[in-house]
C-alpha positions as a Markdown table, in Angstrom:
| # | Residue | x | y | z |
|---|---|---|---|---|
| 1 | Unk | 14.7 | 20.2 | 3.5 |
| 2 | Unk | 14.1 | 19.5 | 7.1 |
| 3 | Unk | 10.9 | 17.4 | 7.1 |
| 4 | Unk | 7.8 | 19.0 | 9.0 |
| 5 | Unk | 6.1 | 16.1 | 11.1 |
| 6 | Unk | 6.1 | 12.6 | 11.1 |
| 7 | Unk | 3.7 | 10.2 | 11.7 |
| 8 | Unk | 4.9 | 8.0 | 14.3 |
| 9 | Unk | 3.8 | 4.0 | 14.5 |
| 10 | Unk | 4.6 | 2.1 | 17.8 |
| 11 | Unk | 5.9 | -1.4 | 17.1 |
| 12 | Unk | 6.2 | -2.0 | 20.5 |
| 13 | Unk | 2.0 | -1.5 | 20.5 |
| 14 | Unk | 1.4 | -3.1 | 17.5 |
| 15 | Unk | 2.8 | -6.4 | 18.9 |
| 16 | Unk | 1.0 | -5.6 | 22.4 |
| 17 | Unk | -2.5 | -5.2 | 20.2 |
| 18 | Unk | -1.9 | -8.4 | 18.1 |
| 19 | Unk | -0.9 | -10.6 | 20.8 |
| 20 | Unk | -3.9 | -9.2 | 23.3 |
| 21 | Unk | -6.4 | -10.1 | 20.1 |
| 22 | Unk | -5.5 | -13.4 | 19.4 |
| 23 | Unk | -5.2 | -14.7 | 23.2 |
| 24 | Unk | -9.2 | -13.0 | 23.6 |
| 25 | Unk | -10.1 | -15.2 | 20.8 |
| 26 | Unk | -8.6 | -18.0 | 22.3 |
| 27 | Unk | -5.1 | -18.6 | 21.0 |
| 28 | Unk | -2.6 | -16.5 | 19.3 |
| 29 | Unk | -1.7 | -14.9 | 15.8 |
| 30 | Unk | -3.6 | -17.4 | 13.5 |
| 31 | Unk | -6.7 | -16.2 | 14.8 |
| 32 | Unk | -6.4 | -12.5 | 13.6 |
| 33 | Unk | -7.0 | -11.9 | 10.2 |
| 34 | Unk | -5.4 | -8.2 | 9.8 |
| 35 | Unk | -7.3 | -6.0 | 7.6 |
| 36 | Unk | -4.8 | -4.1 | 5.9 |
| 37 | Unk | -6.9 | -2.2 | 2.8 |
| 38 | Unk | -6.6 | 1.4 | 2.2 |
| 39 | Unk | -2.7 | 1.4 | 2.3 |
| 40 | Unk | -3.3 | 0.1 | 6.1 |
| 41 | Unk | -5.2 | 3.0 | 6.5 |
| 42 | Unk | -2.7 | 5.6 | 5.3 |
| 43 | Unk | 0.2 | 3.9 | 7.6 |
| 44 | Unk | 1.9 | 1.9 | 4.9 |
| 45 | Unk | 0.8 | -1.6 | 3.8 |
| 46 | Unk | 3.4 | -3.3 | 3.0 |
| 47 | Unk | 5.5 | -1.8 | 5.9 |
| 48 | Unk | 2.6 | -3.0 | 8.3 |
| 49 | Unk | 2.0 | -6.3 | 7.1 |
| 50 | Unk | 6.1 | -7.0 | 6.9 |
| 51 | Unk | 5.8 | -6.0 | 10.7 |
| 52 | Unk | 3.0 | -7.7 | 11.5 |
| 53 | Unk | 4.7 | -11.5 | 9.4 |
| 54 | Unk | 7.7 | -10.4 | 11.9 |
| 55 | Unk | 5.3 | -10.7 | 14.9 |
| 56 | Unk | 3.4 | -14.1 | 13.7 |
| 57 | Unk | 0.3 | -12.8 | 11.6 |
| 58 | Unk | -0.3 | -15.2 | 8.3 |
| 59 | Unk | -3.6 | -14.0 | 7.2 |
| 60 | Unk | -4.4 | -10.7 | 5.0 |
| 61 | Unk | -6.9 | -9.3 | 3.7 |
| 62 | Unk | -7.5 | -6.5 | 1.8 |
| 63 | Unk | -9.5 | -4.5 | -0.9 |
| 64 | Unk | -8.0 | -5.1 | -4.5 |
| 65 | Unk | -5.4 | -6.8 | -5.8 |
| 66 | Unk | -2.9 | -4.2 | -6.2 |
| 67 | Unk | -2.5 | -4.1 | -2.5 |
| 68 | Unk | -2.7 | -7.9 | -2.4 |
| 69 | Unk | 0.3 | -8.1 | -3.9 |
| 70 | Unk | 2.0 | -5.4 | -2.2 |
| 71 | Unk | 0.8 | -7.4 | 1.1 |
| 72 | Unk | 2.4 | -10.7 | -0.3 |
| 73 | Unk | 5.8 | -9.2 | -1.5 |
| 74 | Unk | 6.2 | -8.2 | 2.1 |
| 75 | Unk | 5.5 | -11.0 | 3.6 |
| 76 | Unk | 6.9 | -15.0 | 3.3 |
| 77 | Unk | 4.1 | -16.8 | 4.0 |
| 78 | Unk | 0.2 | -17.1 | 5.0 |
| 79 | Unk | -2.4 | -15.8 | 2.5 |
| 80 | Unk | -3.9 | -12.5 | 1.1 |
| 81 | Unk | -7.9 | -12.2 | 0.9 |
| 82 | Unk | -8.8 | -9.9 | -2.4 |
| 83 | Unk | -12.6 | -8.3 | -0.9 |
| 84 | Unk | -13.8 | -6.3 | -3.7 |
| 85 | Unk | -15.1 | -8.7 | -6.4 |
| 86 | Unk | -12.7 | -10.0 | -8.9 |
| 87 | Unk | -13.6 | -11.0 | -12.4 |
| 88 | Unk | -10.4 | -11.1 | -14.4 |
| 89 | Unk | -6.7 | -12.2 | -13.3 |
| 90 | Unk | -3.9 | -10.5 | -13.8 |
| 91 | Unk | -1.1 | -12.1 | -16.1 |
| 92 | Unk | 2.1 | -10.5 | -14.1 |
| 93 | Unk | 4.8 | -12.1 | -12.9 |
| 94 | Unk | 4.3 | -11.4 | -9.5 |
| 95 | Unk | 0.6 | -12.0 | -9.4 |
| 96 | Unk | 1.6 | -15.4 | -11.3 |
| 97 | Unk | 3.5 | -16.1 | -8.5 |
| 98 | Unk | 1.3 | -15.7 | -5.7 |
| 99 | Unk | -1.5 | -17.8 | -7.9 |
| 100 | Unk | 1.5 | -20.4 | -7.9 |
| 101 | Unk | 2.2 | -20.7 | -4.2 |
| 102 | Unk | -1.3 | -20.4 | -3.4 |
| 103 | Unk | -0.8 | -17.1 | -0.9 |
| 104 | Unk | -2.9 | -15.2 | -3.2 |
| 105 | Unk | -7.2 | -15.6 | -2.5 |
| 106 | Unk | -10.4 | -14.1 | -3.6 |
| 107 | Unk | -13.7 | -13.4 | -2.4 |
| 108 | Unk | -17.0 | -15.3 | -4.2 |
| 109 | Unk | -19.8 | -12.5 | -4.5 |
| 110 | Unk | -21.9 | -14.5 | -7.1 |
| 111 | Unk | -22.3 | -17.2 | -9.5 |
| 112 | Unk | -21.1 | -15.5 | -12.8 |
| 113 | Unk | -18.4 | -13.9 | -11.0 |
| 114 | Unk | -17.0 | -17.6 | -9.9 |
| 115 | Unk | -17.8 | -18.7 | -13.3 |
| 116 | Unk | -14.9 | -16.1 | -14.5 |
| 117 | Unk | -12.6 | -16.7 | -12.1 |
| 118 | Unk | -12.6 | -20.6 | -13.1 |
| 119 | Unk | -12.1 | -19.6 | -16.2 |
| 120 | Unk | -9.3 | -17.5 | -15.6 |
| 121 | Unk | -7.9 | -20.3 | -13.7 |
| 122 | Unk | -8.0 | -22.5 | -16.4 |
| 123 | Unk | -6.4 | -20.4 | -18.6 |
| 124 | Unk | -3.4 | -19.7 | -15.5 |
| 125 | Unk | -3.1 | -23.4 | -15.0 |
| 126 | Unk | -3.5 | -22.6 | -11.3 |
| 127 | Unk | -6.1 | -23.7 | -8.5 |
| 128 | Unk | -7.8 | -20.7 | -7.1 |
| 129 | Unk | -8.7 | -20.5 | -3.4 |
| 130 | Unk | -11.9 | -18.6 | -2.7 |
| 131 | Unk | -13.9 | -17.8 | 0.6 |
| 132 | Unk | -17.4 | -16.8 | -0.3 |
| 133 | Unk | -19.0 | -14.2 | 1.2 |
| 134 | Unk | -22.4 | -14.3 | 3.5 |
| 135 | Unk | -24.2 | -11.5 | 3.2 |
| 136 | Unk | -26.0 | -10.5 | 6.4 |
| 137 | Unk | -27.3 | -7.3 | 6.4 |
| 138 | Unk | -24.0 | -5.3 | 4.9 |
| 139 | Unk | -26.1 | -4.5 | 2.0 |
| 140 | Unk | -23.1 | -4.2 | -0.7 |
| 141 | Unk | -21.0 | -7.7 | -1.1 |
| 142 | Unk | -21.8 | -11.2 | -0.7 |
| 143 | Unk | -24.7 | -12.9 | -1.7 |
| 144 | Unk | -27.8 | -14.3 | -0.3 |
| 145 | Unk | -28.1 | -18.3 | 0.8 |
| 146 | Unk | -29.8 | -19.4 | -2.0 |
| 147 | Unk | -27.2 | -18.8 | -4.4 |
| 148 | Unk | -24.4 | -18.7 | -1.8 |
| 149 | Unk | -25.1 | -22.8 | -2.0 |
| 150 | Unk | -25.2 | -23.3 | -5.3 |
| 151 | Unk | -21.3 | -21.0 | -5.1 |
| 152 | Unk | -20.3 | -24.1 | -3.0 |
| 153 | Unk | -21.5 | -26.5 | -5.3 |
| 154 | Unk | -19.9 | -24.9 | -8.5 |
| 155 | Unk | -16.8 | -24.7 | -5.8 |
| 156 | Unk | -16.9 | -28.1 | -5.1 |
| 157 | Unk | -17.4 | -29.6 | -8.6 |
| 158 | Unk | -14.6 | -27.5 | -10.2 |
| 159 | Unk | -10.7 | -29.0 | -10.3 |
| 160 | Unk | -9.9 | -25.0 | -10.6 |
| 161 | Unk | -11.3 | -23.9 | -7.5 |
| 162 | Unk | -11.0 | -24.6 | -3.6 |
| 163 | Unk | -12.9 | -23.4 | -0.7 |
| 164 | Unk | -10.7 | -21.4 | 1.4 |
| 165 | Unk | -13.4 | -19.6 | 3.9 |
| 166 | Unk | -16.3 | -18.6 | 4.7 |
| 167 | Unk | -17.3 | -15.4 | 5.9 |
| 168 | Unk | -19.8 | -12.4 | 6.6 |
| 169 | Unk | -19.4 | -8.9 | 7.4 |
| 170 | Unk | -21.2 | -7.4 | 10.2 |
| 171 | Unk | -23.1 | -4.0 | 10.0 |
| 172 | Unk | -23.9 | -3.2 | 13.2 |
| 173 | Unk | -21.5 | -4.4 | 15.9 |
| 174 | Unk | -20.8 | -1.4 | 17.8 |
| 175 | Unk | -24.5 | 0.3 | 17.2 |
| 176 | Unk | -27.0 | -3.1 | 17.9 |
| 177 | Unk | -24.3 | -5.8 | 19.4 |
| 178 | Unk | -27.7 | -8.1 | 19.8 |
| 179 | Unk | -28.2 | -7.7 | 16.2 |
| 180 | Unk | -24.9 | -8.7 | 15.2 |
| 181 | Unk | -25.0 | -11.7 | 17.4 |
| 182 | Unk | -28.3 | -12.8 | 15.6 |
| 183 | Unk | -26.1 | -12.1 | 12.0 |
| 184 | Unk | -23.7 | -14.7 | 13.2 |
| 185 | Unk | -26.5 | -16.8 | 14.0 |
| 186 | Unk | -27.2 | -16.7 | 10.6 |
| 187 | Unk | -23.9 | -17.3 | 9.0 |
| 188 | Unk | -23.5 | -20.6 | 11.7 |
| 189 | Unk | -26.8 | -21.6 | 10.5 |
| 190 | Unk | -26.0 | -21.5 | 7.0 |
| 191 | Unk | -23.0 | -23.4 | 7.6 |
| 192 | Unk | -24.6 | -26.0 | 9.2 |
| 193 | Unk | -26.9 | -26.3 | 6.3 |
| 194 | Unk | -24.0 | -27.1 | 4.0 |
| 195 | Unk | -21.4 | -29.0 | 6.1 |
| 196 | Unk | -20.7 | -31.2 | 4.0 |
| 197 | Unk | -19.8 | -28.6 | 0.5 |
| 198 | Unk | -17.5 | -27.4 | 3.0 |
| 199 | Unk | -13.5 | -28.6 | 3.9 |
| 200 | Unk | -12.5 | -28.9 | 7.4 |
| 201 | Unk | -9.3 | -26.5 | 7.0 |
| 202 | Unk | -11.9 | -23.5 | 5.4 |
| 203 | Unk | -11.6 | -20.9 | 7.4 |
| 204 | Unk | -14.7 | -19.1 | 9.1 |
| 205 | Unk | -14.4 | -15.5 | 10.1 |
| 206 | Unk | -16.3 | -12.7 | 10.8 |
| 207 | Unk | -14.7 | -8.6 | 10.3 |
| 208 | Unk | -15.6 | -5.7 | 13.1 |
| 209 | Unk | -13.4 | -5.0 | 15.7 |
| 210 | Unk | -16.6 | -4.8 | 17.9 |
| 211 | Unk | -17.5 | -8.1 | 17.1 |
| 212 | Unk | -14.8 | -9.3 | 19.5 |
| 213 | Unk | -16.5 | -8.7 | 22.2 |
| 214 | Unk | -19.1 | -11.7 | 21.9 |
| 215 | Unk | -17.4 | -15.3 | 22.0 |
| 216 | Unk | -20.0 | -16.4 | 19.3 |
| 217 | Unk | -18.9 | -14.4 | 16.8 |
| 218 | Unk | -15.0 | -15.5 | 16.8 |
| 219 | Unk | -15.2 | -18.8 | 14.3 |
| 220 | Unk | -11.8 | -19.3 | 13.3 |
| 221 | Unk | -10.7 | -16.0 | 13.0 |
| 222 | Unk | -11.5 | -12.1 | 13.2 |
| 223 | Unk | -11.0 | -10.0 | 10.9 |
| 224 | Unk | -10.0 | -6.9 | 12.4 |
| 225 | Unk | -9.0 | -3.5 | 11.4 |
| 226 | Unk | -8.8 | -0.4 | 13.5 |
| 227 | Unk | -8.4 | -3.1 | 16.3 |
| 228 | Unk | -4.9 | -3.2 | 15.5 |
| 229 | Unk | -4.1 | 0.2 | 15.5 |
| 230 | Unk | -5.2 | 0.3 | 18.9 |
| 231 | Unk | -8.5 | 2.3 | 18.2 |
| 232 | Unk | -12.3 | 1.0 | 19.0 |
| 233 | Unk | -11.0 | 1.3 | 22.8 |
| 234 | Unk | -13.8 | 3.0 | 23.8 |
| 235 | Unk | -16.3 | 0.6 | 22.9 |
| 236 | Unk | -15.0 | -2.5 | 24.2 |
| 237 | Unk | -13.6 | -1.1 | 27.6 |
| 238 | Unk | -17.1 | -1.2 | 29.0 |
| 239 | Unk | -17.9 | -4.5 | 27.7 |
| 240 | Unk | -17.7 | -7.6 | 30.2 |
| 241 | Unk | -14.9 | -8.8 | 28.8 |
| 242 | Unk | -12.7 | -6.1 | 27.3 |
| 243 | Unk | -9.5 | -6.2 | 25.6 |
| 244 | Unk | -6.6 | -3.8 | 26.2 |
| 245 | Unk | -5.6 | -2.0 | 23.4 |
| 246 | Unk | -3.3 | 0.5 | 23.3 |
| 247 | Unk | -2.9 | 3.4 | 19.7 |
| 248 | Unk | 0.1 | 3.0 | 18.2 |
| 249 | Unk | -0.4 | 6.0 | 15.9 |
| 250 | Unk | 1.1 | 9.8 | 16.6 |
| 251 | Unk | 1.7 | 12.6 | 14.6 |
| 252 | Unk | 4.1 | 14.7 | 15.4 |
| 253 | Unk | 5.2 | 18.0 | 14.5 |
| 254 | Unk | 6.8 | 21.4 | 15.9 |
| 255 | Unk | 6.2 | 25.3 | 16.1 |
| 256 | Unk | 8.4 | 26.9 | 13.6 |
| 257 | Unk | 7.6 | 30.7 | 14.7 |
| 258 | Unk | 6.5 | 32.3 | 18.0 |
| 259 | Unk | 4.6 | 36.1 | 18.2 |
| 260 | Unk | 2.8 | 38.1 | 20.5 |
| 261 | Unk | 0.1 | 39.3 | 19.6 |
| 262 | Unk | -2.3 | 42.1 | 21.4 |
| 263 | Unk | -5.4 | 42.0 | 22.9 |
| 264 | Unk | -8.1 | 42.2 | 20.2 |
| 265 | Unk | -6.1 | 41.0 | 17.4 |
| 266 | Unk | -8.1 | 39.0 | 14.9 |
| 267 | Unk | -6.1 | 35.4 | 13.7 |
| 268 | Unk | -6.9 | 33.9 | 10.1 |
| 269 | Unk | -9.3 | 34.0 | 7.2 |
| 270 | Unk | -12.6 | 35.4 | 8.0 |
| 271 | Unk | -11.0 | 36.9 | 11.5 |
| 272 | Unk | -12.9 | 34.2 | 12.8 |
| 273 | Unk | -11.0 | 34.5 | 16.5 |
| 274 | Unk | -10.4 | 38.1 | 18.2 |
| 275 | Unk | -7.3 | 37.6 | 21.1 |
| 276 | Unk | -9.0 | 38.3 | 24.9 |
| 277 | Unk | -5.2 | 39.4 | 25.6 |
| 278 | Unk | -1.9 | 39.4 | 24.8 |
| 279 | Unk | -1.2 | 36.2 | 23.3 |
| 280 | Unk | 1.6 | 33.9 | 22.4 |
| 281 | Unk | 0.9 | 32.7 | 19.2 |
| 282 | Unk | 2.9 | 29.8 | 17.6 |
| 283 | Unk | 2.8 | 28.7 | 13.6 |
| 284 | Unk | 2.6 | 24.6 | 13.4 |
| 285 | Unk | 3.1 | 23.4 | 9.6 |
| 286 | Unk | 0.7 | 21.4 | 9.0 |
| 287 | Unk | -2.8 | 21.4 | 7.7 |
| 288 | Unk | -5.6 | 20.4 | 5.7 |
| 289 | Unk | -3.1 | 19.9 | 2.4 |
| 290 | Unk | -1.7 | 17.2 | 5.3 |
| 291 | Unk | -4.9 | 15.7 | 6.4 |
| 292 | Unk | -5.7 | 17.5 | 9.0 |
| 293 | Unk | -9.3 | 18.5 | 8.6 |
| 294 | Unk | -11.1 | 21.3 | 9.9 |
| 295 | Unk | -13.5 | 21.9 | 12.6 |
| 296 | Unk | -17.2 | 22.8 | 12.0 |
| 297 | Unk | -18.9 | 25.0 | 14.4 |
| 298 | Unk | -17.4 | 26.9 | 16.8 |
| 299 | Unk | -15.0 | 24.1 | 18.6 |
| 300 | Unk | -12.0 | 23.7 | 17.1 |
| 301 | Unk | -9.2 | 21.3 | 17.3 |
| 302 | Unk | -6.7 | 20.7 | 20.9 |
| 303 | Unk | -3.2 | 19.6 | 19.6 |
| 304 | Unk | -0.2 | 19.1 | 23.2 |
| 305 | Unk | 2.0 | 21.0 | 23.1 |
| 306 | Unk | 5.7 | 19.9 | 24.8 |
| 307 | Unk | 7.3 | 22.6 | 26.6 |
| 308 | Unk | 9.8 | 23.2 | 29.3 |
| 309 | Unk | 7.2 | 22.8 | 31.8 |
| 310 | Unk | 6.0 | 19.5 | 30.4 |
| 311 | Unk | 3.3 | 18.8 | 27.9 |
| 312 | Unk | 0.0 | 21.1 | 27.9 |
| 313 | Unk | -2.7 | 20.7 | 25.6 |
| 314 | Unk | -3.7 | 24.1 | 23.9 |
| 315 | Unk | -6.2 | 25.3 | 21.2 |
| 316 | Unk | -5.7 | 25.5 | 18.0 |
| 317 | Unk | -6.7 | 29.8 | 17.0 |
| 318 | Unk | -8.7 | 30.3 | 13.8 |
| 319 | Unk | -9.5 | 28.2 | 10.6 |
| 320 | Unk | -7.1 | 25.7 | 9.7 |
| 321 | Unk | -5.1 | 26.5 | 6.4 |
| 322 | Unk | -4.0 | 24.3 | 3.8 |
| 323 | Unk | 0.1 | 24.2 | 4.9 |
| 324 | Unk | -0.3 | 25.2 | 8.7 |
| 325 | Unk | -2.4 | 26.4 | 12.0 |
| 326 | Unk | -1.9 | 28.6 | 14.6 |
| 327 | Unk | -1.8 | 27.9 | 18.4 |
| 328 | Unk | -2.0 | 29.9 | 21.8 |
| 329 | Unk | 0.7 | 29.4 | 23.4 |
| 330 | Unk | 0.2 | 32.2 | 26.3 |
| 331 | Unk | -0.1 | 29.0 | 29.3 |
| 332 | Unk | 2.7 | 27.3 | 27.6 |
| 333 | Unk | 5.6 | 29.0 | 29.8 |
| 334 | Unk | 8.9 | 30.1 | 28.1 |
| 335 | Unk | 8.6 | 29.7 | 24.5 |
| 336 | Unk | 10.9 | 29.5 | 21.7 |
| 337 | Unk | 10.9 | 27.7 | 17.9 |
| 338 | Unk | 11.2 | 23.7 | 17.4 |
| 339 | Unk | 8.7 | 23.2 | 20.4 |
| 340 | Unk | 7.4 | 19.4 | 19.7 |
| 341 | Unk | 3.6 | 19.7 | 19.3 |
| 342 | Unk | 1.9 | 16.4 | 19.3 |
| 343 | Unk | -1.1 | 16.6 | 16.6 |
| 344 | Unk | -2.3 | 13.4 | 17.0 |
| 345 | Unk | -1.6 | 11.5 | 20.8 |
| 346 | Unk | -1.5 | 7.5 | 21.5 |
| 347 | Unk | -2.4 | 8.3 | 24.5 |
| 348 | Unk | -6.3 | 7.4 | 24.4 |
| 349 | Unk | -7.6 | 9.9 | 27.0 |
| 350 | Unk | -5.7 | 12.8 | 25.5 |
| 351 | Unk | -7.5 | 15.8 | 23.7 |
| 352 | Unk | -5.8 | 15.1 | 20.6 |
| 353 | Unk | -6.6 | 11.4 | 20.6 |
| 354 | Unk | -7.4 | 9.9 | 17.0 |
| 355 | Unk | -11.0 | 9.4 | 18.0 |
| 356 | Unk | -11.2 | 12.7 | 19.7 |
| 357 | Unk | -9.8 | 14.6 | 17.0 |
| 358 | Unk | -11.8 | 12.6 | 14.4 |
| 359 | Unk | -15.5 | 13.3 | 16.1 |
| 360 | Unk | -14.4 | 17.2 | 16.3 |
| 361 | Unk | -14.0 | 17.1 | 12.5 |
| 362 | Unk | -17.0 | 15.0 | 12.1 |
| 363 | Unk | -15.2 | 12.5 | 10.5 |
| 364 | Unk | -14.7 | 8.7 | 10.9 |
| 365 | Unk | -11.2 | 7.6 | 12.7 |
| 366 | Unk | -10.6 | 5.6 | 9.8 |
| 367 | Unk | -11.2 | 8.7 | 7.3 |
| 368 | Unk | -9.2 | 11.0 | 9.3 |
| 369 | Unk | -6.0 | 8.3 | 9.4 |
| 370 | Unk | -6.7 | 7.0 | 5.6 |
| 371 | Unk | -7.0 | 11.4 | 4.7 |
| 372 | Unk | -3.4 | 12.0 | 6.2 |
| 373 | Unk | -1.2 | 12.6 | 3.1 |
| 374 | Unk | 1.6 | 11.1 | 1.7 |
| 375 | Unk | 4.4 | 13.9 | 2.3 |
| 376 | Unk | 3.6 | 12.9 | 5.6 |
| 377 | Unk | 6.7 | 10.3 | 6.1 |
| 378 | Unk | 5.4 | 7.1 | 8.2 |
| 379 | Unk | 8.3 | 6.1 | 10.6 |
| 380 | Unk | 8.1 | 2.9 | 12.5 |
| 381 | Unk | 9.5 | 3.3 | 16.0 |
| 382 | Unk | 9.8 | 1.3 | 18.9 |
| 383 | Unk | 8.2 | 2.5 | 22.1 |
| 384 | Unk | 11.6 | 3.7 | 23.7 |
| 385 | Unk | 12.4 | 6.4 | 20.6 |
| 386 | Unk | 8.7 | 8.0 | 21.4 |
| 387 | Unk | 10.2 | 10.8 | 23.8 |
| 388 | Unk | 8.8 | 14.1 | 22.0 |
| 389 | Unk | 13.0 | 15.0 | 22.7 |
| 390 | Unk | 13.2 | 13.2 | 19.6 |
| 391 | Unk | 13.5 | 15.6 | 16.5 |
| 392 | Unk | 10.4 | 15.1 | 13.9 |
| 393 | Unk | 13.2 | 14.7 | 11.1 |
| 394 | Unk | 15.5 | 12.6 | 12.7 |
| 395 | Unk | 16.4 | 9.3 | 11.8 |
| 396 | Unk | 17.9 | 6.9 | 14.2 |
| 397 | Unk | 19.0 | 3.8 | 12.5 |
| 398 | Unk | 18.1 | 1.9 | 15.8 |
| 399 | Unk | 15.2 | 2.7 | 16.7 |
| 400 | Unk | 13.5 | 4.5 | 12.8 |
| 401 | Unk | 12.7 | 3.1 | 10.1 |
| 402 | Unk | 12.3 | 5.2 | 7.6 |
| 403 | Unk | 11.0 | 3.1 | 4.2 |
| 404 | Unk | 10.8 | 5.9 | 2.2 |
| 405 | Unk | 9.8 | 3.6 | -0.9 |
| 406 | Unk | 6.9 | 2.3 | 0.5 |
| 407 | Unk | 5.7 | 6.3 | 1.8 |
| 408 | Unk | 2.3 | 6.5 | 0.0 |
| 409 | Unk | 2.3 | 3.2 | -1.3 |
């Protein structure tokens, strides 16, 4: 069975956004810590993170171990950060292995919880690398100064444990920038305080993509999520040093059945939308069973649409169903089935943009990529095979990748 869209990720972009991060902070791809939790945000994580050890990035980090290891079996070398808080070690082979090279790191949330980990050291044989966690306003990990110290001293004292980083997670970098200047204040502050429970070669790094924006907050690395995708644009474009980042995220799919219908005719549940005149009405199939939420209110969702005339952006006509949408297609021109219809465009100012189709759901960018489902296939594609010519279900050994076993990893 023919598949019905693709989601489409730009390698050619993802290089351009890694390489244009790490020269802003100052060098190259040792200063980007790529947040790759949440599957990499729907896209795949260890597809993303083999592509990004391809391009030069070392440094991990995601939310539990499972993808940890995912991350690590993807990549040859650098290290993977474990956020959530970790009490107990697993005894697999492959997590055994990581331990053993030393590639595999966890985060330091409070005393008892480093108190377990040495334990489980111990009992692994192994020498665990931590970076303990500042809290600085975040409100959920971390841990205050007080006992972040006494973390350092238990660190430092133990033959299982090594200080790997140090680091904080900003609350309010895009909102109060000012505010999360003062927050890395505090986490320099603090690590003046304790210079010397701290190794030369731990890493200090801050996450938020906003965050790059000021030079104080950099330390030794960023962490940095949507940044990579090519999304917080918007925010740092108007900053006085900005960063050009280009979205290397499309979806792509194609109208599979074109009607006229009347003036007057009503189109989906609730008859929500009455035709002004004869319309040309095309079927996409896709919808919210795919992740594509719907609109609250009486706006509703823009999608481009690539006809013989070129690409027009068109409305999407009454409530969104679970396996498919409908679209006006009157302006279009000459229409017939297998149209390409962009859903989601990398380019930043269109319509369909991720953040613009994200604030007309009322929705997060990173909920509406991390909601987009798993039948979805994620194909990795180099910026010449992005021509909406291209067939969604094609599969072009030299220019697709189609990892089907990592597809909803």
């Amino acid at each position: 069975m023919a598949t019905q869209s693709t989601i489409r990720i730009d390698l050619d972009a993802l290089e351009a956004n890694l390489r244009a991060i790490g020269a802003h902070c100052g060098g190259g791809p040792e200063r980007i810590c790529a947040v790759v939790k949440a599957d990499a945000y729907g896209l795949g994580a260890g597809r993303i993170a083999g592509a990004m050890g391809r391009i030069g990035i070392e440094s991990f980090a995601t939310y539990g171990p499972q993808e940890a290891l995912e991350v690590g079996d993807a990549t040859t070398r650098g290290w993977v950060l474990v956020l959530m808080p970790v009490r107990e070690l697993s005894r697999d082979t492959r997590t055994t292995a990581l331990l053993g090279r030393g590639r595999l790191h966890f985060s330091a949330h409070d005393l008892q919880q480093v108190r377990d980990l040495e334990a489980e050291a111990d009992r692994l044989g192994v020498v665990l690398p931590l970076h303990l966690e500042l809290e600085t306003g975040m409100g959920r990990g971390g841990t205050d100064a007080e006992e972040a110290e006494a973390i350092l001293r238990l660190i430092d004292g133990s033959c299982r444990l090594r200080l790997a980083g140090v680091f904080t997670h900003l609350p309010d970098a895009v909102d109060d920038p000012v505010s999360a200047i003062n927050r890395g204040r505090v986490l320099e502050s603090f690590l003046s305080g304790v210079r010397d429970l701290v190794p030369a070669d731990a890493v200090r790094h801050v996450a938020a993509t906003a965050s790059l924006e000021s030079r104080s907050l950099l330390f030794d690395q960023v962490r940095v999520g949507l940044g990579w995708v090519g999304h917080g644009i918007r925010t740092l474009a108007g900053r006085p040093d900005p960063i050009s980042l280009v979205p290397i995220v499309s979806w792509w799919s194609k109208v599979i059945r074109v009607r006229r219908l009347p003036a007057g005719s009503s189109v989906g549940y609730g008859c929500t939308v009455r035709t002004t005149r004869e319309t040309v009405a095309g079927i996409v199939p896709v919808g919210y069973a795919d992740g594509l939420p719907s609109v609250p209110g009486e706006e509703n969702h823009q999608v481009v649409v690539h006809g013989k005339g070129g690409p027009i952006v068109v409305p999407v006509l009454g409530r969104m169903n679970m396996d498919q949408f409908v679209v006006d297609l009157t302006d279009v021109g000459p229409c017939a089935d297998e149209i390409p219809v962009e859903i989601l465009s990398a380019d930043p100012e269109s319509p369909a943009s991720l953040d613009r189709v994200a604030a007309r759901a009322g929705v997060s960018p990173y909920q509406l990529l991390c909601g987009i489902g798993s039948r979805v296939p994620r194909l990795l594609v180099t910026g010449r095979s992005l021509s909406p010519a291209m067939p969604v279900a094609e599969r072009n050994a030299s220019a697709v990748q189609d990892d089907r076993r990592s597809i909803g990893q």
